[in-house]
Steps between C-alpha positions, in 0.01 A plus 500: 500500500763390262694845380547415126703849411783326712492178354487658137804722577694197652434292193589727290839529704536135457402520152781743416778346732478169317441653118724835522785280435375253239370834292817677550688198329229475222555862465905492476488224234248690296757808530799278404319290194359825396891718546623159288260501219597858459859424519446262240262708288808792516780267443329390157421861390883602590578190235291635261631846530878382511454287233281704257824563250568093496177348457627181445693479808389155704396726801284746342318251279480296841358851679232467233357161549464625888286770412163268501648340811567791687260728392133303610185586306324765626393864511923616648652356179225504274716705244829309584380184358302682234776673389717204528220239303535781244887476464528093527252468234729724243783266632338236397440609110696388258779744385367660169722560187792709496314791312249487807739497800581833601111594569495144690781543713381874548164328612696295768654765655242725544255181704812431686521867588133488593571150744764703653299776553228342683729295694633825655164631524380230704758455750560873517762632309507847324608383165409649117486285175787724372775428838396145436576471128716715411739523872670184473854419474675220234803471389563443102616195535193359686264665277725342173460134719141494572430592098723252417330237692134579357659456114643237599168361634296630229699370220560124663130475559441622129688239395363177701155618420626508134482833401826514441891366399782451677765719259795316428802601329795266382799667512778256388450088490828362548721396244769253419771692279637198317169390407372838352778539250472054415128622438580838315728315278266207396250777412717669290573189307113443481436841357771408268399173372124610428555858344836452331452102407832474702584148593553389848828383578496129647767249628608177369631279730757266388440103452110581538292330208286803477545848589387645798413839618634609811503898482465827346796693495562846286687443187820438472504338875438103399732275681545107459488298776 
C-alpha cells in the first residue's frame, strides 16, 4: 500500500525548494519597483512644495506634467488627479481682462492649494491648506521676475493675436546742422515772398544769354560769379 501522506509532504518539499527562491526574487522586485514609484511620487510632491512661490520655474511646471504619470488611475489617487484635472484645466483658460484678474489669480491659488493638499494627503503627510499657501518663502526680487515675465507674455501675445500695438515713441531723428538752418532760411524767404510780395533774390551769371537761377540767399547776400 502506497503511503500518499509521505509522498504529498515530499512534494510539497520539492515544491518549495525549487519555488522559495524564484518567489522571494518576485517578491524583492515588487518591494524595490514599489519603494521607487514612491520615491518618485515624493520627489515630485517635494518639487511642488519647493517650488510653490515660483510657479514658473522649469522644475515645478515639469513636477506637474508627472503628476498623471506618477500618480496611476485608481481608488489611492483618485483625488490627486481630480484635484490636479481641476487645476490644469484653469491653466489652460485664457487670462481674462485686467479688471477680472485678481479673482482669477485668487482662483489659481486656492486649486493649487487644494493639488497640494491631496498630494500630501495621499502619500501621508500632515499638511493644512493654510502651511501650504501661505508658509512659503520668496524673495522680492523673484516675486517682481516671475510678474514680469507673465506681462510680458500677456502683452506680446495680445499683440500677435492683434489685440493690441506695439507703443513706439520717437525721441529725436537725427539731424544734419548745416542743412536745418539752408532749410530754415529758404523758408523764411518763402514766407516772405508770398505774404510780403517780397522778391526773391536771384544770380546772374556773367556772359550767359539768359539769366539763371542758382539760389536763394537773404537780402543783401547776392554775389556774382
Amino acid at each position: 500500500m502506497i503511503n500518499y501522506d509521505v509522498r504529498l509532504t515530499d512534494l510539497a518539499i520539492v515544491f518549495a525548494t525549487l519555488l522559495g527562491p524564484i518567489l522571494a526574487v518576485q517578491v524583492q522586485k515588487s518591494l524595490e519597483r514599489w519603494r521607487e514609484e514612491s520615491a518618485r511620487r515624493e520627489r515630485i510632491f517635494k518639487t511642488l512644495m519647493a517650488t510653490r512661490a515660483a510657479r514658473l520655474a522649469p522644475n515645478h511646471i515639469e513636477a506637474l506634467n508627472m503628476i498623471n504619470i506618477e500618480f496611476p488611475a485608481g481608488k489611492q489617487f483618485k483625488k490627486v488627479r481630480s484635484a490636479w484635472k481641476a487645476y490644469f484645466m484653469h491653466l489652460s483658460e485664457p487670462t481674462p481682462e485686467e479688471a477680472l484678474q485678481p479673482v482669477y489669480f485668487a482662483k489659481r491659488s486656492e486649486l493649487f492649494t487644494d493639488l497640494l493638499y491631496e498630494m500630501g494627503a495621499a502619500l501621508g503627510y500632515d499638511f493644512d491648506k493654510t502651511e501650504i499657501s501661505k508658509e512659503a518663502y520668496s524673495t522680492v526680487f523673484h516675486e517682481k521676475a516671475e510678474n514680469d515675465i507673465n506681462t510680458i507674455r500677456e502683452k506680446f501675445a495680445q499683440i500677435l493675436n492683434g489685440k493690441a500695438a506695439l507703443p513706439m515713441a520717437v525721441v529725436q531723428f537725427p539731424v544734419d546742422p548745416e542743412l536745418a538752418a539752408n532749410q530754415a532760411d529758404y523758408l523764411k524767404l518763402l514766407i516772405a515772398h508770398i505774404r510780403d510780395g517780397k522778391p526773391i533774390p536771384v544770380t546772374i551769371v556773367e556772359g550767359e544769354a539768359t539769366a539763371k537761377v542758382l539760389s536763394m540767399r537773404p537780402a543783401g547776400d547776392n554775389k556774382t560769379a
